[in-house]
N, C-alpha and C positions, 0 to 999 in steps of 0.2 A: 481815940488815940491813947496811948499808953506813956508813961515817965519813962523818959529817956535814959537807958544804961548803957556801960560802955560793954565789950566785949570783956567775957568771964566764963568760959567755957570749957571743960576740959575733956568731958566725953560725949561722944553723940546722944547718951539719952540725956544728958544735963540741956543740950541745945532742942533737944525733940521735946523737953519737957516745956522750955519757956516756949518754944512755937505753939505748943499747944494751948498751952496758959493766955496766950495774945490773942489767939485763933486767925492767927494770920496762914492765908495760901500758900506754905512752902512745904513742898514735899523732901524727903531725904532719900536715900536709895545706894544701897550698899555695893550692886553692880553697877560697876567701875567701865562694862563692855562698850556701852553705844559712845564714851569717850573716844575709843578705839577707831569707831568708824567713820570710813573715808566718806566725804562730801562732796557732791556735781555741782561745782558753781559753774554755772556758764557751762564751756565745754571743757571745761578743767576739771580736777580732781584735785581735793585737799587732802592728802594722806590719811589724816583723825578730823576728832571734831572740836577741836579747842583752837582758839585764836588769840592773837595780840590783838589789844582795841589798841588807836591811835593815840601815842602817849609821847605829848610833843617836850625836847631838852631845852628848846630853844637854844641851842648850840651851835649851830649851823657857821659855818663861815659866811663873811659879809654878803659876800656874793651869793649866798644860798648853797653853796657846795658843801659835801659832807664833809667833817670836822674830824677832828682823833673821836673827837668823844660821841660821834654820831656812828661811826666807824668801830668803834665799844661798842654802843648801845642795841646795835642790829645783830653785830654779830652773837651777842651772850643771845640775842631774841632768838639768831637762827641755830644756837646752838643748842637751844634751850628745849627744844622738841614740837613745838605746837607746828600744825597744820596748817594755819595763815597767819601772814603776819602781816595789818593792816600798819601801813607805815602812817607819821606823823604829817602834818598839817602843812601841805607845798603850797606857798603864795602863787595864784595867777596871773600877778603884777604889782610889784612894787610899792604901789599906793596900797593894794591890800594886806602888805605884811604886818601879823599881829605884833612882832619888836623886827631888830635890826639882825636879826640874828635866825629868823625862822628859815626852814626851809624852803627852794626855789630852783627847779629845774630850770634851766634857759640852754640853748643852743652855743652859750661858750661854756656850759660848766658841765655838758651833759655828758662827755668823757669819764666826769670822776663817778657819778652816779652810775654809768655802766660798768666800771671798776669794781665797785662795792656790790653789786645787785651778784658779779662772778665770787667775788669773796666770801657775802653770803650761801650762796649757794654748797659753796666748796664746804664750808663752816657748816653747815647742816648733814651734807653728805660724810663726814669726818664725825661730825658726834653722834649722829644717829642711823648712822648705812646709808649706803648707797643709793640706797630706794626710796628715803625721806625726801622729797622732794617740797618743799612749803609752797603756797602761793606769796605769791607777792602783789599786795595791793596799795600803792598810791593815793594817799587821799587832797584834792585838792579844794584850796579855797580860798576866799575873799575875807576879810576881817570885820570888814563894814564899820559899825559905829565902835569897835574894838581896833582899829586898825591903827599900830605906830611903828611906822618904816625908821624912824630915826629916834631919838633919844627924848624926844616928848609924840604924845600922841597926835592922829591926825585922824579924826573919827569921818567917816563916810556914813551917813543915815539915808536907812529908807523909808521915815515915816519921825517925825518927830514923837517922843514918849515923855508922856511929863514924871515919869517916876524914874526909868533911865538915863535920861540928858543932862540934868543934874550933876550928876555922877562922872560926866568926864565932860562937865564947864561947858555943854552946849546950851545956847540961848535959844530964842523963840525966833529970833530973824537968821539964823544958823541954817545954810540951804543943805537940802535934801537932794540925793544921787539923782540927774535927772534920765529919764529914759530911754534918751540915746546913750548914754555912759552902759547904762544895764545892758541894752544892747552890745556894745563892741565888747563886751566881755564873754559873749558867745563864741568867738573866733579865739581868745585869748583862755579858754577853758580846753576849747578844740587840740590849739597848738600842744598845750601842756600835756593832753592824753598822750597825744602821739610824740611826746618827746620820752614821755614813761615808756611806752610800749617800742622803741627804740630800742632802749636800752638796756630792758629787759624785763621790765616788769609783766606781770599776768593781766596787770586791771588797774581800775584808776575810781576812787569813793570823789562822790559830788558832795562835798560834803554841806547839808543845812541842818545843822545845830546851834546851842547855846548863845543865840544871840547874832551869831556871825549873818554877816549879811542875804543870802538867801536862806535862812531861817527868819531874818527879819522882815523878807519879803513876804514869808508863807502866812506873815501876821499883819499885814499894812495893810488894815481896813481903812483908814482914815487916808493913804496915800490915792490922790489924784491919778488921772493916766493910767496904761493898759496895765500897769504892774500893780494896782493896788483896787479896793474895794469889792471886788466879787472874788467869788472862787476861782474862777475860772484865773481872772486878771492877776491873783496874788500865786498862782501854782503854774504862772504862764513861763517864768524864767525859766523853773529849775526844769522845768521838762522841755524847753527847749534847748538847753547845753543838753540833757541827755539825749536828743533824739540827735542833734547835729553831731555829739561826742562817737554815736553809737553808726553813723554814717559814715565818717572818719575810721575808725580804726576797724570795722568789719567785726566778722560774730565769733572772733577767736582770743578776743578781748572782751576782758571782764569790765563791766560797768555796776558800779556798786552803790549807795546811796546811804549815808548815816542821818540820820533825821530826826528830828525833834516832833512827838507826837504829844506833846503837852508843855507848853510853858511856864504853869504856873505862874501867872502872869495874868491881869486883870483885863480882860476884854472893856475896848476893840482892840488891844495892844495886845492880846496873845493869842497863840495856835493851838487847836484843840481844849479849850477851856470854855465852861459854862459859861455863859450870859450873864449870871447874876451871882455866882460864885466860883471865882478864881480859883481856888480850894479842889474842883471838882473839876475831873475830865471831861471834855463830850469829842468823843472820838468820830465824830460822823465825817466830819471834814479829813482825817489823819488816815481814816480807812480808805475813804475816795481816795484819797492822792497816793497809796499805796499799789490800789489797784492795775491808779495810773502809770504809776513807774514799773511795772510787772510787765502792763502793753506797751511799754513804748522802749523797751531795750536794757530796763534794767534787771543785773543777776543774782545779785546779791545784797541785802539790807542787813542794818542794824540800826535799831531805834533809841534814840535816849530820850533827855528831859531839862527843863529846868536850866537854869542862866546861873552859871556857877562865877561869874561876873557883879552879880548882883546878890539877892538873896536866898536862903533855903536852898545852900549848896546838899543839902541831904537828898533833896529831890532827883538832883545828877548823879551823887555818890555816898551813900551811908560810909559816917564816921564816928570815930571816939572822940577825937580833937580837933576841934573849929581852926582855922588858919586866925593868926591875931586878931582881937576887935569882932571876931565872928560870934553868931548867934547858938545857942543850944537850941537842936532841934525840938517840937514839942511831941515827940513821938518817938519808942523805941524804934532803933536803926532793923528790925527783922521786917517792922511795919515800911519802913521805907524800902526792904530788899524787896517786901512782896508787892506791893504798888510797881515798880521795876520789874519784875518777872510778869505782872498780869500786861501790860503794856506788850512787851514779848511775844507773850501769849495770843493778845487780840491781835497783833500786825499776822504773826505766823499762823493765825486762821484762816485771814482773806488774802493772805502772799503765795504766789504761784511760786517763789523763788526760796533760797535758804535764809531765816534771818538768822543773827548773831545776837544773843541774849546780854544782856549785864547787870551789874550792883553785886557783883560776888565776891570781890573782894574783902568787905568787911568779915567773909563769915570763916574768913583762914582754911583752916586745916578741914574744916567740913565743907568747903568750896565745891569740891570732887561732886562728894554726893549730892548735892541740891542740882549741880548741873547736869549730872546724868539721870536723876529722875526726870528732871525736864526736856529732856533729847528723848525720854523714854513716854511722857503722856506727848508728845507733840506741839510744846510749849516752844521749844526752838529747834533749831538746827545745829547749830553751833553752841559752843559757851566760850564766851569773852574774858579773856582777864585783862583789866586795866592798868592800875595803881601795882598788883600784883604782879607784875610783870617787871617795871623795875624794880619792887623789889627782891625777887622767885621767880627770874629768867625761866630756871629749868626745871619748873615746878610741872609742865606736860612730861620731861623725862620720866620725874621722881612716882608721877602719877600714874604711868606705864610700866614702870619697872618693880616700881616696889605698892601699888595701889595705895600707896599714899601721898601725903604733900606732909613735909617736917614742919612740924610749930611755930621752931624755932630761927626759920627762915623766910616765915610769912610775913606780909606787910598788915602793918599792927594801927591803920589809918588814926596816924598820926596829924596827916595835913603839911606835915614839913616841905613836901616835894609841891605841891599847891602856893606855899607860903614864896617859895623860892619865885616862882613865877610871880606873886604880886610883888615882890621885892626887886624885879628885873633882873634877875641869875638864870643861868644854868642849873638846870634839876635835873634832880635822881634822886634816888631813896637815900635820906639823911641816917638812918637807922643801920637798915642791911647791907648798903654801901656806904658805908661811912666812908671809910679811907678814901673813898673818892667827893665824896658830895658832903661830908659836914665842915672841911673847912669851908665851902661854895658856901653851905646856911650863914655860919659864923661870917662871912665875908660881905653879904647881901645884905645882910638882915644890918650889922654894922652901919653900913651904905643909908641904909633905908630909915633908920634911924636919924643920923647927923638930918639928911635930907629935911625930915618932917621937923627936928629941932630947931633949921636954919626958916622955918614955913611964920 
């Protein structure tokens, strides 16, 4: 590992020079084309090949219906150019909401969500022609031991962690989600598809990452019962909401999967990590369960990493600036972009389906080319922007039109829009949208303050 610097880059051989110097796996690549080209998920077409990842406001009205500022937020996405836009993080059920304010499709609010999915659409056809057409994908989930439906948390564990529990005041006699609970969430994962696919959506992301509870599951070696200790028991959930989700809404609907192929996290308590060193991948188990989701209905992947809850949020998303109290990574952030891209890489060898790449937001204005050399060796399918997205909505227009992305509209991973979220706000880029989201920081952060002074 190399000493961490922050970004300092102003021309591509300045960033080709330090890549070289690290000898980190990133390639650059000046054609801008395989950006351009359209994607088969499923039986769909993505116009290009740039995507929103799911980049949750917490905004949501009580009820989980779209908000002003969710109704903002989609729209600059669909006006913005890219080819899919994987929406933010819809609660299952009420016990699973990560705050009071996440997103939540239900059968009386599903009116407004088919309002917005038309408005979207319109919003894309208006900024980018008629023949932009985006996908639109759904991501649905459970929060598990991250989960607070109201204004303190209410965690749901699948496996007690003695490094995790800690962390949000669970004890040792603290019960564990039992397996019929796991179970009726299969019918409650079902419903939700088909209230997206209602409404108008293309597709619906199962989503097992960061911690949330079927991520948690894919690592419950220590958990008792058919959901935990072997492979087979710990990858039994998530492929059964896909095969019942994928029986339910027929082969005209996307089924999508975001997933965690590394947690960085000390076995038995993580997924895809060596035995004897946490530090180190072993992808044996992360490839299986790939395969798995290929045969059994799912079209679309994208992989991440890392418990951005916990520690070595570098591992999730290379940054300059730690959110408060946070750790310096011990490694340049291009070593963490290219650990992220090799991940990528291994899923989209053994995936029948298109994955969506990420960690590219750190690298700005050179974003473009690292992602198109990777659509060009067969690293992904897609390239994701995450963080970059609130801040350079229409950073796929700028990329199209003028084959570049402006500097000076990039997100400059600060951590502000992360900070908002452990401060319980509403977020968006504190930086490039200011006038909307820096009083939100100053307001939170405020809040967040007294709080721990009154502790």
């Amino acid at each position: 590992m190399s000493q961490f610097e922050k970004f300092n880059f102003k021309t591509m051989e300045e960033i080709q020079g330090k890549i070289e110097e690290l000898g980190v796996d990133i390639t650059l690549s000046h054609n801008l084309e395989p950006l351009k080209k359209p994607v088969k998920v499923g039986n769909k077409i993505a116009p290009n090949s740039i995507a929103i990842l799911p980049m949750e406001g917490c905004d949501s009205n009580p009820d989980g219906s779209p908000s002003e500022l969710v109704y903002r937020r989609y729209e600059r996405f669909s006006a913005g150019g890219a080819g899919l836009l994987w929406w933010e993080a819809n609660a299952v059920v009420q016990e699973g909401r990560a705050n009071p304010l996440q997103m939540m499709i239900t059968k009386e609010n599903k009116g407004e969500f088919a309002k917005l999915i038309q408005v979207c659409k319109k919003t894309a056809a208006d900024s980018c022609g008629s023949d932009h057409k985006p996908l639109n994908i759904l991501q649905l989930t459970h929060s598990g031991r991250y989960s607070r439906p109201a204004d303190n948390g209410a965690p749901m564990i699948a496996q007690h962690d003695p490094l995790l529990d800690p962390r949000v005041g669970i004890t040792n006699d603290y019960p564990v989600v039992t397996d019929e609970y796991l179970d009726s969430l299969v019918g409650k994962y079902v419903q939700s598809a088909l209230l997206a696919k209602e409404v108008g959506f293309d597709g619906v992301d199962i989503k097992s990452c960061h911690r949330y509870l079927l991520s948690e599951i894919l690592a419950s070696h220590t958990r008792k019962g058919k959901y935990g200790g072997s492979f087979e028991n710990r990858i039994r959930l998530l492929l059964t909401i896909v095969k019942e989700v994928r029986k339910a809404v027929g082969e005209d609907f996307i089924i999508a999967c975001r997933l965690n192929v590394f947690d960085y996290h000390p076995y038995p308590y993580g997924f895809g990590v060596d035995k004897d060193d946490y530090t180190k991948e072993d992808f044996t188990e992360p490839l299986q369960l790939v395969k798995l989701l290929c045969e059994n209905g799912v079209d679309l992947l994208s992989n991440s990493a890392g418990n951005p809850y916990y520690r070595f949020p570098q591992v999730t998303r290379p940054f300059d600036s730690a959110i408060i109290g946070g750790e310096v990574p011990p490694e340049h952030p291009l070593e963490s972009i290219a650990r992220l891209f090799n991940f990528t890489r291994q899923i989209q060898k053994v995936s029948t389906v298109p994955v969506i790449g990420n960690g590219y937001s750190w690298l700005r204005q050179f974003l473009p080319y690292a992602g198109s050399a990777n659509i060009q060796d067969g690293s992904c399918s897609l390239v994701g922007l995450g963080r970059e997205a609130f801040a350079y909505p229409d950073a796929p227009k700028d990329i199209f039109r003028t084959e570049a992305m402006d500097p000076k509209k990039c997100c400059i991973a600060c951590s502000k829009c992360t900070q908002i979220m452990r401060d319980h706000g509403r977020t968006g880029c504190v930086i490039k949208d200011a006038a909307q989201y820096a009083p939100l920081y100053k307001e939170y952060r405020e809040k967040a303050d007294a709080k721990n002074a009154d502790r």
